[in-house]
Rosetta silent file (secondary structure, phi, psi, omega in degrees, C-alpha in Angstrom):
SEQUENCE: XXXXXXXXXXXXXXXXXXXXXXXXXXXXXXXXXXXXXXXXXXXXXXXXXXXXXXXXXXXXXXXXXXXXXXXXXXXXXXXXXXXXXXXXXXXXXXXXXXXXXXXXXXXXXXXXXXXXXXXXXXXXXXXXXXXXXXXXXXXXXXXXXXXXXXXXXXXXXXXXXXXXXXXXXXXXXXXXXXXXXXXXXXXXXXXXXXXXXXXXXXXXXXXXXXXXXXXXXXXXXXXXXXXXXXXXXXXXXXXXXXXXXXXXXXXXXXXXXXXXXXXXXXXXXXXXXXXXXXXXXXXXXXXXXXXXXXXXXXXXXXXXXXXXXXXXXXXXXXXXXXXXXXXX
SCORE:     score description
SCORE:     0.000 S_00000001
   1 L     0.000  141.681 -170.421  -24.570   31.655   -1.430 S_00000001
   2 L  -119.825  160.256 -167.818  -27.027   28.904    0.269 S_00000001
   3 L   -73.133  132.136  170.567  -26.480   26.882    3.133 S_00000001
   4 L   -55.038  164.361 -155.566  -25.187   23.257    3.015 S_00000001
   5 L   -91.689  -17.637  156.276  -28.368   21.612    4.101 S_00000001
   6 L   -40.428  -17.830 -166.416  -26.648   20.642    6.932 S_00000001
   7 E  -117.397  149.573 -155.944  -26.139   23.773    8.330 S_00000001
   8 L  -112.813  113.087 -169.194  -29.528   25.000   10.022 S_00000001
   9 L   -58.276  141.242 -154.815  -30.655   28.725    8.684 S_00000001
  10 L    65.760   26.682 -168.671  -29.790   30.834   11.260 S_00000001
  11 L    91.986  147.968  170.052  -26.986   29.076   13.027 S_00000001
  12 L    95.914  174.425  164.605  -26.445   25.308   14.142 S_00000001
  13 E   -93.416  137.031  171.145  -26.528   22.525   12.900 S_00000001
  14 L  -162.733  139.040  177.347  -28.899   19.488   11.638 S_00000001
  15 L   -17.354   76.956 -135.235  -29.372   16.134   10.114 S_00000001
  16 L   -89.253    5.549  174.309  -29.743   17.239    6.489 S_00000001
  17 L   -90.822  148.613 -177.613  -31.635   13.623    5.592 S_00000001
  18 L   -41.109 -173.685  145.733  -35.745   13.129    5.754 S_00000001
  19 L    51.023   15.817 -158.649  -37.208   11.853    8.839 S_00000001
  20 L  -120.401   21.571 -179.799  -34.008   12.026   10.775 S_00000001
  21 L   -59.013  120.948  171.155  -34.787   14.752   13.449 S_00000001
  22 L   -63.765  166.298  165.588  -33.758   13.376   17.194 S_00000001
  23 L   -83.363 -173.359 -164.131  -36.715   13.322   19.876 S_00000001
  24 L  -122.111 -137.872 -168.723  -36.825   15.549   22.051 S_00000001
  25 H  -100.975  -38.140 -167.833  -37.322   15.700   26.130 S_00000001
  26 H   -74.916  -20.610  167.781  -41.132   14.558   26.219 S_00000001
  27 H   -77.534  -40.198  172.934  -40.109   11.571   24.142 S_00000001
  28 H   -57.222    3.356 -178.132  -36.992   10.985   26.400 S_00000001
  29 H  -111.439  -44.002 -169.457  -39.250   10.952   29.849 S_00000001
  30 H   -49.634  -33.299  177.337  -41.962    9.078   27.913 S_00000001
  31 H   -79.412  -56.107  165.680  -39.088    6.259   27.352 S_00000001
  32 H   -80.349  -21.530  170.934  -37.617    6.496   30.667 S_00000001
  33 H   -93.153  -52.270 -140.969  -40.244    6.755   33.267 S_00000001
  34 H   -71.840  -79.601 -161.524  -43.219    5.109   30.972 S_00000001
  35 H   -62.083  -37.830  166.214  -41.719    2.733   29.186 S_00000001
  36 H   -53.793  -32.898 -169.311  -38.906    1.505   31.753 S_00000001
  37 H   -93.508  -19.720 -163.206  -41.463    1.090   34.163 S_00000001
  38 H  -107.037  -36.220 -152.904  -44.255   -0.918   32.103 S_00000001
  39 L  -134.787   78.019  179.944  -41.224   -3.223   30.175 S_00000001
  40 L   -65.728  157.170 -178.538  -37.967   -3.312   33.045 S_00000001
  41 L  -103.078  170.438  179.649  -34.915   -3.924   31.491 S_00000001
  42 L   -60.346 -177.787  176.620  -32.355   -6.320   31.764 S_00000001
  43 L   -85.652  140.448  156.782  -29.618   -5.982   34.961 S_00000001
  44 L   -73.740  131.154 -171.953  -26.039   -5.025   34.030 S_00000001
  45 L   -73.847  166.814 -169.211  -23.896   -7.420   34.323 S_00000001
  46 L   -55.757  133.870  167.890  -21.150   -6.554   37.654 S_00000001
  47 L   -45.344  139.719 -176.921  -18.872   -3.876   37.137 S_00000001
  48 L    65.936   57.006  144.520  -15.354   -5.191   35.598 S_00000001
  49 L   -95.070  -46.820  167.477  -17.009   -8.638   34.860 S_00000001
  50 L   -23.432  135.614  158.214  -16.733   -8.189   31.055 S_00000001
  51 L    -3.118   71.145  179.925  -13.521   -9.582   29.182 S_00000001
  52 L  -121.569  149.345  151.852  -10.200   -7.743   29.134 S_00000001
  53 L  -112.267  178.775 -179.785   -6.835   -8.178   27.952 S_00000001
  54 L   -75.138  123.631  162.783   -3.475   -6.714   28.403 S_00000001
  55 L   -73.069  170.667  171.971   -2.718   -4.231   25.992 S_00000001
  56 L  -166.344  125.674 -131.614    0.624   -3.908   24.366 S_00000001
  57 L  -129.293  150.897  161.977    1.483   -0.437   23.468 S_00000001
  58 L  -136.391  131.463 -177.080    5.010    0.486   22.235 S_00000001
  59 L  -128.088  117.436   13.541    6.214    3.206   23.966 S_00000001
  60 L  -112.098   10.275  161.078    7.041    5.814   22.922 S_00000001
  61 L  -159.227  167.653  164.831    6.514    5.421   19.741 S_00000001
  62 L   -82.996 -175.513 -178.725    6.638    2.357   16.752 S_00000001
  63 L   -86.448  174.292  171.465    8.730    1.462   13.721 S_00000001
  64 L   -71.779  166.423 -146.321    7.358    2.759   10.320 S_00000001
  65 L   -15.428   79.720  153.511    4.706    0.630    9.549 S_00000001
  66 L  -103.573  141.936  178.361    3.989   -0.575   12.566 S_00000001
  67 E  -129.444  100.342 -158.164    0.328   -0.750   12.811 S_00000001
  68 E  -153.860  161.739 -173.264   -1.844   -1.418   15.946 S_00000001
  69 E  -168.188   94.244  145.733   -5.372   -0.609   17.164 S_00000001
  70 E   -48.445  126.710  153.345   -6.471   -0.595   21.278 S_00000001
  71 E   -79.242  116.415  161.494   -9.985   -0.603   22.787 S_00000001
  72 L  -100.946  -11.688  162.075   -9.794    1.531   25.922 S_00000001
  73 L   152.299 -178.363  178.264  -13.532    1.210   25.858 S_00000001
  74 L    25.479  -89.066 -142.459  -16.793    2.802   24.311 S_00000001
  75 L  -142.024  -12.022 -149.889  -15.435    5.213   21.375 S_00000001
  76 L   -94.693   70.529 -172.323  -12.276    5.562   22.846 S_00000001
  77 E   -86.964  145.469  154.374   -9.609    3.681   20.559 S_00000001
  78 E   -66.643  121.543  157.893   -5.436    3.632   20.135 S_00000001
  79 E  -129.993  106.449 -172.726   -3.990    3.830   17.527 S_00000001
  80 E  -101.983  146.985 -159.233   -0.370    3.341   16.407 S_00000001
  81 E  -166.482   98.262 -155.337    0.339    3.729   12.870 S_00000001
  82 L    37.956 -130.829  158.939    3.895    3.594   12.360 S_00000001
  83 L   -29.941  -31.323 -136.759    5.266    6.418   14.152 S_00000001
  84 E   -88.789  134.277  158.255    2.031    8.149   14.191 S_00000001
  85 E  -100.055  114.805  170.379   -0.122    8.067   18.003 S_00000001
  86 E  -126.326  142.117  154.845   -3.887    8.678   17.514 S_00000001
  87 E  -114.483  138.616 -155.011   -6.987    8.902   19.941 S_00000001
  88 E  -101.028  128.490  175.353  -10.058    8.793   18.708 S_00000001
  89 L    29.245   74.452 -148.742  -12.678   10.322   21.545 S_00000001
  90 L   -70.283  132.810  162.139  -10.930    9.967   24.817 S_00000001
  91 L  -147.595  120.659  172.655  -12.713    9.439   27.689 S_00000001
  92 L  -137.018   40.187  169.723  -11.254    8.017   30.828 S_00000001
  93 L  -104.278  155.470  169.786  -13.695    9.423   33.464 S_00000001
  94 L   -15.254  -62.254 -152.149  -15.703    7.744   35.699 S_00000001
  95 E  -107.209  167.967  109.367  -19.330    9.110   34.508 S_00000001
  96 L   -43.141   28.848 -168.392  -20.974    9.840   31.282 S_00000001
  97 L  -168.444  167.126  132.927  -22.236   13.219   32.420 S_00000001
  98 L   -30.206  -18.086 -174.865  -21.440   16.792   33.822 S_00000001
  99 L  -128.839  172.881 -173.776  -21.881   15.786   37.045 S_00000001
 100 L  -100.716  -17.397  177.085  -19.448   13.217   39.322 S_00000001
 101 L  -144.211   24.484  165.629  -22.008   12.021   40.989 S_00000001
 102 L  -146.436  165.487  174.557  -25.071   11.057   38.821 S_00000001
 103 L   104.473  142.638  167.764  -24.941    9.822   34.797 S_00000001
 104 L   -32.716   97.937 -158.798  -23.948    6.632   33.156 S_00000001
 105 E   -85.599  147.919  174.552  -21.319    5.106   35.630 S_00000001
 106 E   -71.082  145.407  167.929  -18.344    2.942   33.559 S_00000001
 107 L   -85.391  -41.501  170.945  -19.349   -0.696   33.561 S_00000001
 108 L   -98.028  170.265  140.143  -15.376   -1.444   32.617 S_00000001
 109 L   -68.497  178.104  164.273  -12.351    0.577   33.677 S_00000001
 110 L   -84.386  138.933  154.285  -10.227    1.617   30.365 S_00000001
 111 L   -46.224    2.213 -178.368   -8.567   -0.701   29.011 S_00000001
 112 L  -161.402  146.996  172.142   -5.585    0.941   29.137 S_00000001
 113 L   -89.946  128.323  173.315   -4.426    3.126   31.884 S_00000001
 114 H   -31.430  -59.066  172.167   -3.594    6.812   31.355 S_00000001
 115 H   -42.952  -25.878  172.297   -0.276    6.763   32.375 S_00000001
 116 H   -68.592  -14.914 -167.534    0.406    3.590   29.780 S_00000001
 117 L   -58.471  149.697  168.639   -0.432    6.367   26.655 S_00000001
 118 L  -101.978 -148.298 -173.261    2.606    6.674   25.192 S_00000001
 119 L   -70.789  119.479 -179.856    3.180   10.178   23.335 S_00000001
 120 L   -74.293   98.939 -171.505    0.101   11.168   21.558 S_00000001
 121 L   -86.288  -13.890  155.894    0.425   13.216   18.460 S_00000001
 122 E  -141.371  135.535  166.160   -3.585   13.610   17.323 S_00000001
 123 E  -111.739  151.341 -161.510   -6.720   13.635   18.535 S_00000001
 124 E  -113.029  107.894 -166.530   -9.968   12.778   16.735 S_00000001
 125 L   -98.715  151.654 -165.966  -13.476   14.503   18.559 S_00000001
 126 L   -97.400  -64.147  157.060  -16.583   13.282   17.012 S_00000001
 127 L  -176.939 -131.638 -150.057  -18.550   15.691   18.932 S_00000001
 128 L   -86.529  -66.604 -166.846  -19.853   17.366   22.055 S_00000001
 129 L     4.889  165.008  172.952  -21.942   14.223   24.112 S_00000001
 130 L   -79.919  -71.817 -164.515  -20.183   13.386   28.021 S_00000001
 131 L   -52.246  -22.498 -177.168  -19.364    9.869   26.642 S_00000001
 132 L   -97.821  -63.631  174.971  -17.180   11.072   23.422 S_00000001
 133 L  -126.269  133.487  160.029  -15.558   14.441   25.223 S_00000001
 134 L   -91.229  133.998  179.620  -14.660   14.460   28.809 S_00000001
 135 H   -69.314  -61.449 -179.187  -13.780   17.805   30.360 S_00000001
 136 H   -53.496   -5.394 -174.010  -11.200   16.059   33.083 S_00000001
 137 H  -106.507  -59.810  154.727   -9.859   13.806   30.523 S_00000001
 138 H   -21.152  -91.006  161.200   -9.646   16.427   27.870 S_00000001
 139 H   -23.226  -62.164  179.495   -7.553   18.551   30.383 S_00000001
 140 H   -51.204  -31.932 -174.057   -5.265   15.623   31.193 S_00000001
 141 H   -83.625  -43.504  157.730   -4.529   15.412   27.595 S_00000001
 142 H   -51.251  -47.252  165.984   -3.788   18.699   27.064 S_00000001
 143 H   -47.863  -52.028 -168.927   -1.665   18.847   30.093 S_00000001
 144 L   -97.367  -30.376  165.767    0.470   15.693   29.300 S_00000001
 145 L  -109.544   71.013 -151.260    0.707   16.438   25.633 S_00000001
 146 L   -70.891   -7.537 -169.054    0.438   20.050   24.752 S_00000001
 147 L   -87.256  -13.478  177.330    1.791   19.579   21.445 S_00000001
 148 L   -49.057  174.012 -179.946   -0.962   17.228   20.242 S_00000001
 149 E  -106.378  157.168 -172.652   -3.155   18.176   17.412 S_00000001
 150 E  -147.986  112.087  164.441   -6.833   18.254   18.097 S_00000001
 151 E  -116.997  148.646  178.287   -9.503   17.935   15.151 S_00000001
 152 E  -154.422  158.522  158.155  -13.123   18.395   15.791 S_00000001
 153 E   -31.253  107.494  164.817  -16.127   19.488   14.223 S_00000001
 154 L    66.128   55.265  172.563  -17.652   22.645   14.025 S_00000001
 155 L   102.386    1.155 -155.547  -18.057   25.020   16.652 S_00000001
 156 H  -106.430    1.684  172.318  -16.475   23.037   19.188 S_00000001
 157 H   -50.359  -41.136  149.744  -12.866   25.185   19.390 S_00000001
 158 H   -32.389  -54.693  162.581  -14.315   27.384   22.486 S_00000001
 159 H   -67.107  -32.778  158.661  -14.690   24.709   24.442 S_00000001
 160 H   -52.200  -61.220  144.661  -11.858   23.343   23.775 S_00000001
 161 H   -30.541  -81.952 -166.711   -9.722   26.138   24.553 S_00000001
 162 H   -42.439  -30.120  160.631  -10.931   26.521   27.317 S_00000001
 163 L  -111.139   39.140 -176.398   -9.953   23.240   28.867 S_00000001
 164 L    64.282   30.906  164.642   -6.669   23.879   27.556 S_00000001
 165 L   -80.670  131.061  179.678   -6.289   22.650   24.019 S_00000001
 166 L   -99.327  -66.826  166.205   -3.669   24.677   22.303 S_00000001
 167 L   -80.201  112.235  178.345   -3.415   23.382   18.900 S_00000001
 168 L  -157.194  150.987 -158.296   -6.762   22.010   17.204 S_00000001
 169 E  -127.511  119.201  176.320   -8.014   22.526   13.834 S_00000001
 170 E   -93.629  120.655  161.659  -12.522   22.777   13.255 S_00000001
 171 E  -104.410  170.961  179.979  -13.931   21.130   10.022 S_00000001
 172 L  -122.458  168.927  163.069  -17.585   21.265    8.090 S_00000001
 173 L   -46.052   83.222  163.892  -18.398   17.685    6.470 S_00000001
 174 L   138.371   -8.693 -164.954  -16.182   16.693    3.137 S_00000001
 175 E   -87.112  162.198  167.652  -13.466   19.655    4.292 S_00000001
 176 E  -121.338 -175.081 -171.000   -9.579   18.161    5.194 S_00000001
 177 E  -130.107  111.435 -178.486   -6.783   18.959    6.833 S_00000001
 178 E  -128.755  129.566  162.545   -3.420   17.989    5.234 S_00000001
 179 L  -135.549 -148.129  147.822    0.279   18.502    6.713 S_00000001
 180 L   -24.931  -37.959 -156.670    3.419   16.474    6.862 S_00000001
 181 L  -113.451  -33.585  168.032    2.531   13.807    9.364 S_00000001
 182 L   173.774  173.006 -173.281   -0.771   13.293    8.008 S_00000001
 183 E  -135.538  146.850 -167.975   -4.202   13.967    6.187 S_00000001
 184 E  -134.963  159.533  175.039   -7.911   13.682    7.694 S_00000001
 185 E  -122.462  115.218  167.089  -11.062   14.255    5.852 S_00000001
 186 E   -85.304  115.826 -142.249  -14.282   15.125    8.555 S_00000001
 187 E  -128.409  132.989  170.708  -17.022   12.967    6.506 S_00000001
 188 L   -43.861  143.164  122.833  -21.189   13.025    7.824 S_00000001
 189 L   -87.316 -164.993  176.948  -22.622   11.439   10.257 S_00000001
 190 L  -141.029   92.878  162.945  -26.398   11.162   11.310 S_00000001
 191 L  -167.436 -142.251 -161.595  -26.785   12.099   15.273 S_00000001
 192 L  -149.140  164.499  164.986  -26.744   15.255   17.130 S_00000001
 193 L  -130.089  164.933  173.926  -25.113   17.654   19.756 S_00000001
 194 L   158.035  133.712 -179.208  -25.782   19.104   22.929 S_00000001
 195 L  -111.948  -30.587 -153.172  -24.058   19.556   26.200 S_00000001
 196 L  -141.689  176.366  173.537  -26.941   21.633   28.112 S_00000001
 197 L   -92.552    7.610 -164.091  -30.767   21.739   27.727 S_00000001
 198 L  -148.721   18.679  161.440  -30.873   24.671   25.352 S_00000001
 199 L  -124.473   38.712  161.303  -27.619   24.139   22.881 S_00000001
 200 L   -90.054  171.181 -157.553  -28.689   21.669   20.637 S_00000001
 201 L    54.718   19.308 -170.517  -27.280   21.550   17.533 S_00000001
 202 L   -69.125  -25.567 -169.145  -25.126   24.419   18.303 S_00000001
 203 L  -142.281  165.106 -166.488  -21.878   22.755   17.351 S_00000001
 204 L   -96.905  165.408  172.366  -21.573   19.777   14.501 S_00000001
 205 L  -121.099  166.356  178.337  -20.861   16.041   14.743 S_00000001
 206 L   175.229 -173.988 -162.502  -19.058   13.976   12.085 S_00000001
 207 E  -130.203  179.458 -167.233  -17.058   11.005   11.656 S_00000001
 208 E  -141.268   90.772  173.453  -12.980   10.862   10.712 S_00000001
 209 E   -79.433  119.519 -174.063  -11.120    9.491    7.575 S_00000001
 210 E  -117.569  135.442 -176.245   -7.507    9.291    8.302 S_00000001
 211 E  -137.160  135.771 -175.266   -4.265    8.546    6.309 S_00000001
 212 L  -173.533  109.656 -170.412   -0.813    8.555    7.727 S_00000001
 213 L    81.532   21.321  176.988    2.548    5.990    6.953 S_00000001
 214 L    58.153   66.808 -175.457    0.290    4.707    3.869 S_00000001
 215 L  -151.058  132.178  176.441   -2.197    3.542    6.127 S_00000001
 216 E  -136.021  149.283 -172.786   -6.296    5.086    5.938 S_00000001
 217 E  -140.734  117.385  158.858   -8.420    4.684    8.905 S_00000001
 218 E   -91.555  132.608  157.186  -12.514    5.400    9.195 S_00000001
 219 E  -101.044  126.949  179.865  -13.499    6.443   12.532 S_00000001
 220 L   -86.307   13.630 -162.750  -17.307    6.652   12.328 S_00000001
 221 L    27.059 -160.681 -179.296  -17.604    8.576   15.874 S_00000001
 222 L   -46.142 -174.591  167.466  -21.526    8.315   16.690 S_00000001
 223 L   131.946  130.833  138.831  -24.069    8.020   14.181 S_00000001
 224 L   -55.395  154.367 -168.133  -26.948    6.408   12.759 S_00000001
 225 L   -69.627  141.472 -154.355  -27.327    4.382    9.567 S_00000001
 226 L  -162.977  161.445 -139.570  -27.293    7.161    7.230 S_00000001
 227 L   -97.740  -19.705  174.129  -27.003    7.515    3.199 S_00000001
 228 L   -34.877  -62.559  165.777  -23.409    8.579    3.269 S_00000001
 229 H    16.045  -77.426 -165.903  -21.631    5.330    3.498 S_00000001
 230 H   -76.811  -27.288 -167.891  -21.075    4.490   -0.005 S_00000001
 231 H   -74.371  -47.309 -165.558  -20.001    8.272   -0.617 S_00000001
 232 H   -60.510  -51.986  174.578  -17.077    8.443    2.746 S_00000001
 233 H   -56.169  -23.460 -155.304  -15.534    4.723    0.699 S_00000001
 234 H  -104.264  -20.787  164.875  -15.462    5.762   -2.692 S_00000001
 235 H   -75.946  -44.818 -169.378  -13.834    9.459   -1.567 S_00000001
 236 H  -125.837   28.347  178.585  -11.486    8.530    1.138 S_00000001
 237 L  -107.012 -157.305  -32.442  -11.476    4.779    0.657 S_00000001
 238 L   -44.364  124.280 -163.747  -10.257    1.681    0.246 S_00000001
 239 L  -104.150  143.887  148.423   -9.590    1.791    4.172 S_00000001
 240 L   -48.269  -22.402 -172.316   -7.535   -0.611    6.180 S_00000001
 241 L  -174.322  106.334  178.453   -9.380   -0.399    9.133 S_00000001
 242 E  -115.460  131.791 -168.958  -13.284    0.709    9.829 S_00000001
 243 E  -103.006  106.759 -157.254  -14.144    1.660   12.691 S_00000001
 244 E  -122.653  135.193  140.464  -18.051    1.354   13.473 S_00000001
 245 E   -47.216  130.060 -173.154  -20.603    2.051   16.348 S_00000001
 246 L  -130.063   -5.483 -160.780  -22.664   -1.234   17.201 S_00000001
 247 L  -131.844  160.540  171.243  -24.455   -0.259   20.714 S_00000001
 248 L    73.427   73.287 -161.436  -27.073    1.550   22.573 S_00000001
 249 L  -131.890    0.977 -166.852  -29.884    1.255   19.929 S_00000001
 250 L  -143.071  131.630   69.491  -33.399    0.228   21.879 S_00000001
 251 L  -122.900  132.199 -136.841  -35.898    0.959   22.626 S_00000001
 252 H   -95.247  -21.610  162.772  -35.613    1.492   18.369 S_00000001
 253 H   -68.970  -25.795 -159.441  -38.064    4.020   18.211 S_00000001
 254 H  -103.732  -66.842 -137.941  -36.306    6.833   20.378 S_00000001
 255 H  -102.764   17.441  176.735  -32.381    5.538   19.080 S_00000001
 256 L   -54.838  -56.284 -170.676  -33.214    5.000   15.207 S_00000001
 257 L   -72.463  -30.281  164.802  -32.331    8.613   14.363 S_00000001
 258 L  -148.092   41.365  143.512  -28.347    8.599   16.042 S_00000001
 259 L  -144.826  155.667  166.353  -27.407    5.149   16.625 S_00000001
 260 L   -80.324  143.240  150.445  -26.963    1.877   14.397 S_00000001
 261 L  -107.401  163.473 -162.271  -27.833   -1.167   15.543 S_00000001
 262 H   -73.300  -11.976  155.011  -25.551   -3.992   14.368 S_00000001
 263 H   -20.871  -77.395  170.721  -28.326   -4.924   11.524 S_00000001
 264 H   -44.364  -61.899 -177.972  -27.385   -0.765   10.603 S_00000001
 265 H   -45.288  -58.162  169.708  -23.583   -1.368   11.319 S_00000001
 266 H   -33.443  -49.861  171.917  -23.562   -4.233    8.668 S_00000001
 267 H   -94.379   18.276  138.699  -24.941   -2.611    6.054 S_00000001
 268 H   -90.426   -3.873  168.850  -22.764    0.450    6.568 S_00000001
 269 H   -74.972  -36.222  155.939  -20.009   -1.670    6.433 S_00000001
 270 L   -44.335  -59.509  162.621  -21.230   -2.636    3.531 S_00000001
 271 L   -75.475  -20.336 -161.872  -21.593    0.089    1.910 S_00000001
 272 L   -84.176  -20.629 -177.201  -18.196    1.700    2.889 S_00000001
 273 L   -64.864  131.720 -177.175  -16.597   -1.457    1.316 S_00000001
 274 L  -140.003  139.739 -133.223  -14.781   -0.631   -2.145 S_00000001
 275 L    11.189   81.148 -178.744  -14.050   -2.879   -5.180 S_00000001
 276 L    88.855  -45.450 -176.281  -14.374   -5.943   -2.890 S_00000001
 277 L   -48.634 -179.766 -172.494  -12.685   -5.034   -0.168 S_00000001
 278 L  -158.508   67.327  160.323  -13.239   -6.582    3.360 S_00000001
 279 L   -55.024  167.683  175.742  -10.951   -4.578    6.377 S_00000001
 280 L   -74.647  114.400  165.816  -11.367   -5.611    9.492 S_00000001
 281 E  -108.373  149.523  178.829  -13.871   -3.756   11.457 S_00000001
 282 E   -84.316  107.761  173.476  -13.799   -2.781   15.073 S_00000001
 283 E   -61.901  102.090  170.028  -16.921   -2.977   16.769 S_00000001
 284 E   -91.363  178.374  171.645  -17.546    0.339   19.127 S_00000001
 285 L    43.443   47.733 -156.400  -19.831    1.737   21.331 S_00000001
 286 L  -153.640  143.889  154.430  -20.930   -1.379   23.380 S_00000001
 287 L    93.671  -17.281 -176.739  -19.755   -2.601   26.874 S_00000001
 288 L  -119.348  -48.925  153.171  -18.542    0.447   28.946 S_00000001
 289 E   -98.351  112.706  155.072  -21.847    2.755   29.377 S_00000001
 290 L   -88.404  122.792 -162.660  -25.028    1.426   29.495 S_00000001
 291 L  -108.914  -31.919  161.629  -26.851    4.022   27.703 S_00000001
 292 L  -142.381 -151.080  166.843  -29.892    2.292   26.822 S_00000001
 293 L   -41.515  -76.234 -151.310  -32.389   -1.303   26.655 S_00000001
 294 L   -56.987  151.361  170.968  -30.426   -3.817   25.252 S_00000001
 295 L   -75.647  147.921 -154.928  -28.559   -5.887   27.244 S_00000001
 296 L   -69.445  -25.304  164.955  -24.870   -5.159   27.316 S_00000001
 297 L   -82.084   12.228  173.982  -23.539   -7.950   25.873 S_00000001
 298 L   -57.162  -57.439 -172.151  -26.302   -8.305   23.026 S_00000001
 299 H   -22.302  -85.693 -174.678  -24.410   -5.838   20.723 S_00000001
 300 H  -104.081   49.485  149.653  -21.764   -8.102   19.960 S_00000001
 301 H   -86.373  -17.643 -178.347  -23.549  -11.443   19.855 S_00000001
 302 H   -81.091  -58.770 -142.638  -25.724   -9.678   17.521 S_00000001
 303 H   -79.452  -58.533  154.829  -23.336   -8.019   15.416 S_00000001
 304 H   -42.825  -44.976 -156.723  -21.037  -11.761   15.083 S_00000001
 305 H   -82.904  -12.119  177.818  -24.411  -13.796   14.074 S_00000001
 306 H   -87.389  -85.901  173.869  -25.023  -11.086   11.143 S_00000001
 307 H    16.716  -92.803  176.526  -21.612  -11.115   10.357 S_00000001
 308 H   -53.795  -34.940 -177.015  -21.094  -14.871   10.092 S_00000001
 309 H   -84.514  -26.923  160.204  -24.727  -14.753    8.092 S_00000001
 310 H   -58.548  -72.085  157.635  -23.381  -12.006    5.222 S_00000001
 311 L   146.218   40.777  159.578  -20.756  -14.266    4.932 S_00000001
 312 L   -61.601  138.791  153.922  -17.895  -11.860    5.784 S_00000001
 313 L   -33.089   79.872 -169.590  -14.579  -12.851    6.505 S_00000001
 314 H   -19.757  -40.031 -158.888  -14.632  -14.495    9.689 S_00000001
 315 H   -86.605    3.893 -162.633  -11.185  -12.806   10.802 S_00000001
 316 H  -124.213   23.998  147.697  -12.431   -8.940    9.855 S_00000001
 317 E  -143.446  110.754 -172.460  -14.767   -9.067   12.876 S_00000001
 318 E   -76.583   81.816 -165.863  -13.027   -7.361   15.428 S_00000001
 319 E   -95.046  135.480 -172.635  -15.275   -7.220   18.600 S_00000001
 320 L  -113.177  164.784  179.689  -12.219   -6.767   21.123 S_00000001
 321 L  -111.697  176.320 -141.955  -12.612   -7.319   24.744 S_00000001
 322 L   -86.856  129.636  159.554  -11.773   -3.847   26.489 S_00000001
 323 L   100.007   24.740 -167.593   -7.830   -3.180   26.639 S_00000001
 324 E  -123.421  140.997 -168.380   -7.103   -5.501   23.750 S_00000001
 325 E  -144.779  143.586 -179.781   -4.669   -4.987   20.630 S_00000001
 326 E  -150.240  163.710 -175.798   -4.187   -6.281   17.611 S_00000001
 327 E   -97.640  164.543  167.949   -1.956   -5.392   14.530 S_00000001
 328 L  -136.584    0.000    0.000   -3.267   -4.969   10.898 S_00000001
């Protein structure tokens, strides 16, 4: 029996589309010492200076269709869906990194404080990266809910264990999960994994279709513009609510291969759209690490002026400021 082309002969994982290999570390020094140094980038604006509102959370849980959807920052979203509590890639540590005291510092706090979650019943892992899974946050989560559900990709149940996830269920690309409470499909992406210098592609990445109180939710988790799109709507769509990465795309040579820019977000929105529809999408992955070039608010100045020029629905682009809720 042959290997989905996703899956990389001999173990791992990899980007099964042409040209869509990440670089590697001599392009990453070549970007950060060369190019940072010949072309400086802008300043970050002051920690906390960005937007925020008050969330508002019903605790500890909602009415049947009740519907709601928090930014706590980056990747990291709320979700209430009637009864149902989901987190989509939790991260509420300090850093971006393995270590506490070097790595991609938060520009916001979350938007929402742990202690406000109310009870969580699933969580959605994208993959392996510091900004998507936190070990200490992970842990916390495990601690204060053990009963949660955990889906992830691939390969990534060891680790998991290990920082005390009890219940979590590993998917390949197109397989689901169905119980009572709800059904998820783990649908491609285009990016990569790797925790260490020597395990990439060791464990898988993917995105998250979700359905629960007759409600469907895309999470894309990371990714680059990527041919799927039109496949993840017309299998697990019309969705209510798409969820997209818009940040950390330049210098565009090095972040073409696993991130959209909002050009890319549009026309994956675009594609994911089915007979007409036009959900609202939430604009991720902008505003909490700076991760790359652009300056941090470019994302979503860019990402409204496209918008407004496809001639979308003014009202279905949701750029939230961090800590902000809104019902659908």
């Amino acid at each position: 029996m042959s290997l989905p082309p996703h899956h990389r002969p001999g173990g791992g994982f990899q980007n099964p589309w042409p040209g869509t290999e990440p670089h590697g570390f001599g392009d990453f020094l070549r970007w950060r010492l060369k190019e940072r140094r010949d072309k400086p980038i802008a300043p970050s604006p002051p920690r906390g200076s960005l937007p925020t509102r008050t969330p508002v959370i019903a605790t500890p849980r909602a009415a049947r269709e009740y519907r709601s959807v928090t930014w706590v920052g980056h990747s990291t979203v709320l979700l209430q869906l009637g009864s149902f509590n989901v987190l989509t890639d939790p991260v509420w540590g300090e850093r971006a990194s393995p270590l506490s005291w070097i790595g991609p510092r938060r520009l916001m706090p979350p938007g929402v404080r742990f202690e406000q979650l109310p009870e969580i019943d699933l969580i959605l892992l994208s993959h392996n990266h510091y900004d998507h899974l936190d070990a200490p946050t992970v842990r916390r989560i495990a601690q204060r809910f053990p009963a949660a559900s955990w889906l992830c990709p691939l390969g990534l149940a060891p680790l998991l264990h290990s920082f005390g996830v009890r219940h979590l269920v590993e998917r390949d690309w197109w397989e689901s999960v169905s119980t009572l409470s709800f059904s998820a499909t783990c649908v491609p992406a285009q990016h990569f994994s790797a925790r260490g210098m020597g395990d990439r592609g060791d464990t898988l990445w993917c995105g998250w279709t979700l359905e629960t109180d007759g409600v469907r939710v895309y999470f894309a988790g990371d990714t680059a513009l990527h041919p799927e799109f039109e496949e993840i709507g017309r299998r697990c769509g019309p969705f209510d609510l798409v969820m997209l990465p818009i940040g950390a795309y330049e210098p565009r040579w090095f972040m073409r291969s696993v991130h959209m820019n909002p050009e890319d977000a549009i026309q994956a929105y675009q594609s994911l759209r089915l007979n007409g529809s036009t959900p609202p999408c939430l604009a991720l992955h902008w505003g909490t690490f700076r991760l790359t070039d652009e300056a941090v608010e470019e994302p979503p100045r860019r990402f409204a002026q496209l918008w407004e020029k496809t001639g979308l629905p003014a009202d279905g682009n949701w750029t939230f400021a961090h800590g902000e809720t809104r019902r659908f």
